[in-house]
C-alpha positions as CSV (number, residue, x, y, z in Angstrom):
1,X,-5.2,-30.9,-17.9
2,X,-2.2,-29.3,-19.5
3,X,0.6,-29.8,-17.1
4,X,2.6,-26.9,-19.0
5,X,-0.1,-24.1,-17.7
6,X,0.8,-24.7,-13.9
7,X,4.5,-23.5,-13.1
8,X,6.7,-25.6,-15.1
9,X,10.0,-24.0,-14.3
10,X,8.8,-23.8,-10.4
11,X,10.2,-26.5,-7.4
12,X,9.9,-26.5,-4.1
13,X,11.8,-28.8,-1.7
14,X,10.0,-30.1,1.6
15,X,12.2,-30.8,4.5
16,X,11.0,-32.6,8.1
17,X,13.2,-32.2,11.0
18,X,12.6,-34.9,13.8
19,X,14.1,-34.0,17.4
20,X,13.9,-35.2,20.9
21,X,13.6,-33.0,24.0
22,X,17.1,-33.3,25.9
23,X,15.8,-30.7,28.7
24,X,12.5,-29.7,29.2
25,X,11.5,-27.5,26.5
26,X,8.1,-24.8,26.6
27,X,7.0,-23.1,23.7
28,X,3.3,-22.7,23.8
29,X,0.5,-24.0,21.7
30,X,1.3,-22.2,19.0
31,X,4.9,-23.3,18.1
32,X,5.7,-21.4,14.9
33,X,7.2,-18.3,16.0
34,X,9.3,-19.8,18.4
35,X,10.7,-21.9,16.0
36,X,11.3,-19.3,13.7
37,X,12.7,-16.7,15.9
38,X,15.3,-19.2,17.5
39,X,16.3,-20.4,13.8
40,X,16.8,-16.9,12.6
41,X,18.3,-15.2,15.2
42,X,21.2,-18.0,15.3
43,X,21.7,-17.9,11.4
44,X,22.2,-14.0,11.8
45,X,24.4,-14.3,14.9
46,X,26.9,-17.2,14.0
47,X,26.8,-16.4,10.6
48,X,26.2,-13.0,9.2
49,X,28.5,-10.1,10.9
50,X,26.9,-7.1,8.2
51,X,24.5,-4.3,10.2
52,X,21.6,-4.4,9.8
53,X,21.1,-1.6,7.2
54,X,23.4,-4.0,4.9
55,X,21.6,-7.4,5.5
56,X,18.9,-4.9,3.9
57,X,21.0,-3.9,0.5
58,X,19.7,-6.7,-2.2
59,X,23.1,-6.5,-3.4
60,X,24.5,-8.3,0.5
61,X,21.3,-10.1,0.0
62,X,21.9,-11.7,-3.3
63,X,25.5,-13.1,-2.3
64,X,24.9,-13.6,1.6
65,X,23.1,-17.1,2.0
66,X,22.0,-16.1,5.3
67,X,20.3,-12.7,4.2
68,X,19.3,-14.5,1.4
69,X,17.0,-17.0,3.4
70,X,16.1,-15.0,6.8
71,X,16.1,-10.7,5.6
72,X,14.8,-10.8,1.9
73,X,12.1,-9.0,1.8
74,X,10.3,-8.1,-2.1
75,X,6.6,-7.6,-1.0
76,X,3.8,-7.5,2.0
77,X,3.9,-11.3,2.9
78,X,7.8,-11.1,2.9
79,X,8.5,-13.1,-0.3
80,X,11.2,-14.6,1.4
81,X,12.6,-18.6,-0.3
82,X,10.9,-20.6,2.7
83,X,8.1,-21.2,4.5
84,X,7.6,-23.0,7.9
85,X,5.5,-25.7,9.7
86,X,5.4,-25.9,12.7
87,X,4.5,-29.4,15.1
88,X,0.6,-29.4,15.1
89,X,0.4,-30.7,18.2
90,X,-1.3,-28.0,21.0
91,X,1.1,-29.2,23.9
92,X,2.8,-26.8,25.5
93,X,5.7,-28.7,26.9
94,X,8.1,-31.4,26.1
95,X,9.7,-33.4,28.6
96,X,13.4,-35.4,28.0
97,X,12.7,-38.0,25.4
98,X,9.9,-36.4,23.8
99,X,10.0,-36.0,20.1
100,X,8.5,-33.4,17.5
101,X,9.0,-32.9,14.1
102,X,8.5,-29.7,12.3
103,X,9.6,-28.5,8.3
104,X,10.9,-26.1,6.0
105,X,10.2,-25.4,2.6
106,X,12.6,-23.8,0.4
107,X,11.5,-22.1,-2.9
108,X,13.5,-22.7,-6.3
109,X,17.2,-23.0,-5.8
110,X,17.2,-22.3,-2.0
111,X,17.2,-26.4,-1.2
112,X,21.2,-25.4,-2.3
113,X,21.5,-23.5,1.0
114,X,20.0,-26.5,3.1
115,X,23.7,-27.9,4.7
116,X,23.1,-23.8,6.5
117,X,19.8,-24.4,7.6
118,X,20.4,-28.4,9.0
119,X,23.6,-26.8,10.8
120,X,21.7,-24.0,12.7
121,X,18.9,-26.5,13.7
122,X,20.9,-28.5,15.0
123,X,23.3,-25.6,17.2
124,X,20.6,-24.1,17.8
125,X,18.8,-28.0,19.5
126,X,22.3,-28.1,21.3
127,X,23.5,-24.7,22.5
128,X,21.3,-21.9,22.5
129,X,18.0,-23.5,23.3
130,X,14.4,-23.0,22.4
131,X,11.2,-21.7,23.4
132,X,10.6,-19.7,27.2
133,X,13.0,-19.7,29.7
134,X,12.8,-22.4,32.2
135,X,14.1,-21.4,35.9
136,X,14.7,-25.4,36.7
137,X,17.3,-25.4,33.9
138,X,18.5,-21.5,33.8
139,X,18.0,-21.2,30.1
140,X,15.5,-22.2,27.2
141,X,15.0,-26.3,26.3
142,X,17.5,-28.0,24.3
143,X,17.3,-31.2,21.8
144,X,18.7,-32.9,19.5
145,X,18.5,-33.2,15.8
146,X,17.1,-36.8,15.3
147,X,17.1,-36.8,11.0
148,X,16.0,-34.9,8.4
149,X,14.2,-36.1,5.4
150,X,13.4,-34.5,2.1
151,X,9.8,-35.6,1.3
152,X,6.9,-35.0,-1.6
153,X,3.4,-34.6,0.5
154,X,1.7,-35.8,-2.7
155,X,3.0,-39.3,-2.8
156,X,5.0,-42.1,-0.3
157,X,8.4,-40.7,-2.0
158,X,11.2,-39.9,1.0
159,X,14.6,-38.9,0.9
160,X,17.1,-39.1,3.9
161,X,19.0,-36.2,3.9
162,X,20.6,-36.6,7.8
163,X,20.6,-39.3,10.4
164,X,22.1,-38.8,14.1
165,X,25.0,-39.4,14.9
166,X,26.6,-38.9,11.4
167,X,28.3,-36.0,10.5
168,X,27.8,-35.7,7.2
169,X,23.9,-34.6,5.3
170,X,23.0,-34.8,1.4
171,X,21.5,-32.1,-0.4
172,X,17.5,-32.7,-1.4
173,X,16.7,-33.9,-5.0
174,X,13.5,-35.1,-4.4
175,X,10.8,-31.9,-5.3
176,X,7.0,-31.3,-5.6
177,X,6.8,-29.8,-9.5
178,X,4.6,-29.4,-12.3
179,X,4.5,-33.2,-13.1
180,X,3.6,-34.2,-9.8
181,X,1.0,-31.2,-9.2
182,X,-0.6,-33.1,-12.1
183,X,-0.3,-36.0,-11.1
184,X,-2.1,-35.7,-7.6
185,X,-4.7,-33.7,-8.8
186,X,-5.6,-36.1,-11.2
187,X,-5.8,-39.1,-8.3
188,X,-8.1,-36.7,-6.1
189,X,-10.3,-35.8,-9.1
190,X,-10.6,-40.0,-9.2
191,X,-11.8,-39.9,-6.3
192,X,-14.0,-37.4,-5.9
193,X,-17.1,-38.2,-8.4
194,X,-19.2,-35.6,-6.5
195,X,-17.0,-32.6,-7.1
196,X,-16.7,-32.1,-3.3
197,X,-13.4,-31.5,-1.5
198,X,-12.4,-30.8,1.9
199,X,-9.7,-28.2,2.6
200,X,-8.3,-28.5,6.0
201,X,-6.5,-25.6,7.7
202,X,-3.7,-26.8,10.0
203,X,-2.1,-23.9,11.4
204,X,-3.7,-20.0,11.4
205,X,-4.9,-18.7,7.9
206,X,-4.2,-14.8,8.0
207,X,-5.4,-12.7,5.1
208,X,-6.6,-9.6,4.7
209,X,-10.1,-8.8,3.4
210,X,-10.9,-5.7,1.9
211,X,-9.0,-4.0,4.7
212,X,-9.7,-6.6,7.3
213,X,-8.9,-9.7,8.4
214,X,-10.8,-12.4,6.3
215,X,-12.5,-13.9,9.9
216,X,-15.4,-15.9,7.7
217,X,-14.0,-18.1,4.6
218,X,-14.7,-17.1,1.4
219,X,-13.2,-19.1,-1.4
220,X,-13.4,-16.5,-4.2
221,X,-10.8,-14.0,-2.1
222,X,-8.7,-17.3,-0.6
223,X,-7.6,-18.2,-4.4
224,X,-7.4,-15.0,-5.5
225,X,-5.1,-14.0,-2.9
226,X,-3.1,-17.7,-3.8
227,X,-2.9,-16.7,-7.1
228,X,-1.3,-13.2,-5.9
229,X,0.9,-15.3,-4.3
230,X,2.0,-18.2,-6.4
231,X,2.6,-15.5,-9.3
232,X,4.9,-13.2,-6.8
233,X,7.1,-16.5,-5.7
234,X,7.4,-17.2,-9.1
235,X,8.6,-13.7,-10.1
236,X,11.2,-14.3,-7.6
237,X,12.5,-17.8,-7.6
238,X,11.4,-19.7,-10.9
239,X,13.8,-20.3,-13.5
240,X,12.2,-17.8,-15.9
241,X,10.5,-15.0,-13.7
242,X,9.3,-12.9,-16.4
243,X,6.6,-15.7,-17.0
244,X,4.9,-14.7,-13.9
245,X,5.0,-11.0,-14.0
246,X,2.1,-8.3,-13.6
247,X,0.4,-9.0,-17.1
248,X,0.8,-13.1,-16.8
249,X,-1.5,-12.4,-13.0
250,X,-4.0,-10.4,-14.5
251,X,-4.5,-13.3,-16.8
252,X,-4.9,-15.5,-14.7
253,X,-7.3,-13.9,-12.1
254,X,-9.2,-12.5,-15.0
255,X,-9.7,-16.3,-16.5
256,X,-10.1,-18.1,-13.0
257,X,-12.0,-15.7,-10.9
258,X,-15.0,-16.4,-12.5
259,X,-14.5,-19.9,-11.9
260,X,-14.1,-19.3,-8.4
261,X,-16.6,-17.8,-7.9
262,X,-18.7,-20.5,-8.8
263,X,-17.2,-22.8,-6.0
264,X,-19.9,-23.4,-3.8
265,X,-19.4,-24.0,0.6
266,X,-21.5,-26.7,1.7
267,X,-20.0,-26.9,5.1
268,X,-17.5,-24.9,7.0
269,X,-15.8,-25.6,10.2
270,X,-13.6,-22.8,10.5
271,X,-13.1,-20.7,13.7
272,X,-10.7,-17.9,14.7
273,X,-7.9,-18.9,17.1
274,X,-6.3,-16.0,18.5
275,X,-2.7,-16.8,19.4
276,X,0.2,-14.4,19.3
277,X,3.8,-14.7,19.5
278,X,6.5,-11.8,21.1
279,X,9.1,-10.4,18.7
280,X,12.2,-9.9,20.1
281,X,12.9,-7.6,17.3
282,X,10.4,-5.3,17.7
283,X,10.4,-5.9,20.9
284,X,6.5,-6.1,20.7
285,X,3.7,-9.0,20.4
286,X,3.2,-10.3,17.3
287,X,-0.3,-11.1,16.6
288,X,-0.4,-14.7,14.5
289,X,-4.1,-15.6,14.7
290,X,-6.5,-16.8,11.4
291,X,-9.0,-19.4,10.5
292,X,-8.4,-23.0,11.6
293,X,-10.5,-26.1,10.5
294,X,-11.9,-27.1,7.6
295,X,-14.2,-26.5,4.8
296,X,-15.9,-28.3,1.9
297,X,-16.3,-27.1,-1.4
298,X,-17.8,-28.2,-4.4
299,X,-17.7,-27.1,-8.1
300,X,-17.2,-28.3,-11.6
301,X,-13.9,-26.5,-12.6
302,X,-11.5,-28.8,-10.6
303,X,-9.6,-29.4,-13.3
304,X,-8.8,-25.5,-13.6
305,X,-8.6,-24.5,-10.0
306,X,-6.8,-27.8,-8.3
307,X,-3.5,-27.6,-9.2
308,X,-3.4,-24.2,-8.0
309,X,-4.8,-25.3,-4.5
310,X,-2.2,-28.3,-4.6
311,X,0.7,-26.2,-4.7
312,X,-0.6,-23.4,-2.4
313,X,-0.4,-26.9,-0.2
314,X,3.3,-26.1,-0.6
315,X,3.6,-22.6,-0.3
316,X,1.1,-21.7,2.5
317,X,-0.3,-18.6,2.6
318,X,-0.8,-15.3,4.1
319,X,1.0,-13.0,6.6
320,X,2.9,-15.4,8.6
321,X,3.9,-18.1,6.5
322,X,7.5,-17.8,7.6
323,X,6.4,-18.7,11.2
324,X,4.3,-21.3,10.0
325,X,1.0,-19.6,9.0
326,X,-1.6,-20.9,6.3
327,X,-0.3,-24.1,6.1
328,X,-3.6,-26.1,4.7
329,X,-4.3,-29.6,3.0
330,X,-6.8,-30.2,0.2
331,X,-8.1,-33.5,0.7
């Protein structure tokens, strides 16, 4: 496996926030939204003061960190230099003391604009709340910002980057790249003498499929679709975009597709849960649902495929990403 093939010039920096519930806080099962609505809408409020027809321009964009992380917008999926995960956990309320953790992921050189994000967490924990409004405390939940790490899901490696009470944070170093891509895949393929893996999805897998929402898994479609996406983050926030332009995808997809193809489910646990969130800009639900569970897969091409499926680990996929959708594990 030639590490060299597999986004050499690409990083991406993963960041886990750990808070505890100062006031009851209520968010629903589904957590993602909330936690991207609340984060957002601060940045863009405390500091941004452009209209919104200039947060738009690519030119405000391109010099405005906050626009830069919260309105860029270059394709369907809203190519944007993050994506979110939520806390997995189902429960719908936290009570004082409680603690959760949740992450960001920042693409290429966003992990520079990180001191912005840890500041609006943590403004957001202690002044303008979270989640529905609770009558018993007039207002949304609060907490506070417990730590922040920078972390590589592919090893034990850790970084602190915050620790309450201090003051001060440090800005991540520690990043999941080409090198370490290879790396893992190379210890699962150990592991696996059969050829069969398990890829578990942890939060709402939403693609569309010829038309439609994909509501049965197909693997062929899943990695094409990762490939479209990999390829379009890479046009935007590697070090040498014009490596992952139009002609470098059909490349790709032309050489791998047939080996996709050839993946073969043996079992799949998937099912459809249909959660929604509200967006207060549209004023409007915002439908969020997609497969959850997991499948297993077997084929003979690891080598080619798995370092693709180890850094869509990273990227997540489909239309919700930045509210924490198609976050999935290979295993």
């Amino acid at each position: 496996m030639n590490t060299t093939s597999f986004f050499p010039d690409f990083t991406i920096h993963h960041i886990r926030f750990t808070a505890e519930a100062t006031t009851p806080i209520a968010m629903g099962a589904y957590k993602g939204s909330a936690l991207r609505g609340a984060w957002a809408g601060y940045m863009r409020q405390a500091y941004c003061g452009a209209p919104p027809a200039i947060r738009q321009d690519p030119v405000h964009q391109a010099v405005c960190p906050v626009c830069y992380l919260t309105t860029r917008e270059t394709g369907p999926e809203g190519r944007r230099p993050y994506a979110l995960q939520p806390p997995l956990s189902r429960q719908e309320r936290y009570e004082p003391g409680e603690r959760f953790q949740f992450g960001f992921t920042l693409f290429g050189n966003a992990h520079t604009l990180f001191p912005y994000l840890l500041l609006a967490i943590r403004e957001v924990g202690q002044s303008q709340g979270i989640g529905n409004w609770l009558e018993e405390i007039n207002g949304r939940g609060r907490f506070r910002l417990i730590s922040a790490s920078a972390y590589n899901p592919h090893s034990d490696e850790e970084q602190i980057l915050f620790q309450a009470p201090a003051a001060m944070a440090t800005t991540p170093t520690l990043s999941v790249t080409a090198e370490s891509i290879h790396a893992h895949a190379r210890a699962i393929m150990a592991r696996s003498h059969d050829g069969a893996l398990r890829i578990e999805f942890l939060t709402p897998l939403r693609v569309i499929h010829h038309g439609g929402l994909m509501r049965w898994f197909t693997f062929s479609f899943f990695f094409q679709r990762l490939l479209e996406r990999l390829y379009a983050l890479g046009e935007h926030f590697a070090a040498d975009p014009a490596r992952y332009a139009r002609p470098a995808l059909r490349q790709a997809v032309n050489r791998l597709t047939p080996l996709a193809e050839r993946v073969r489910v043996i079992e799949d646990q998937t099912e459809w849960w249909d959660v929604k969130g509200y967006s207060h800009r549209l004023k409007k639900p915002h439908y969020l649902g997609g497969l959850v569970g997991s499948v297993s897969v077997v084929s003979d091409d690891w080598p080619e495929l798995l370092p693709y499926l180890l850094w869509g680990q990273s990227v997540q996929l489909g239309k919700n990403v930045v509210k924490g959708g198609g976050w999935f594990q290979v295993l």
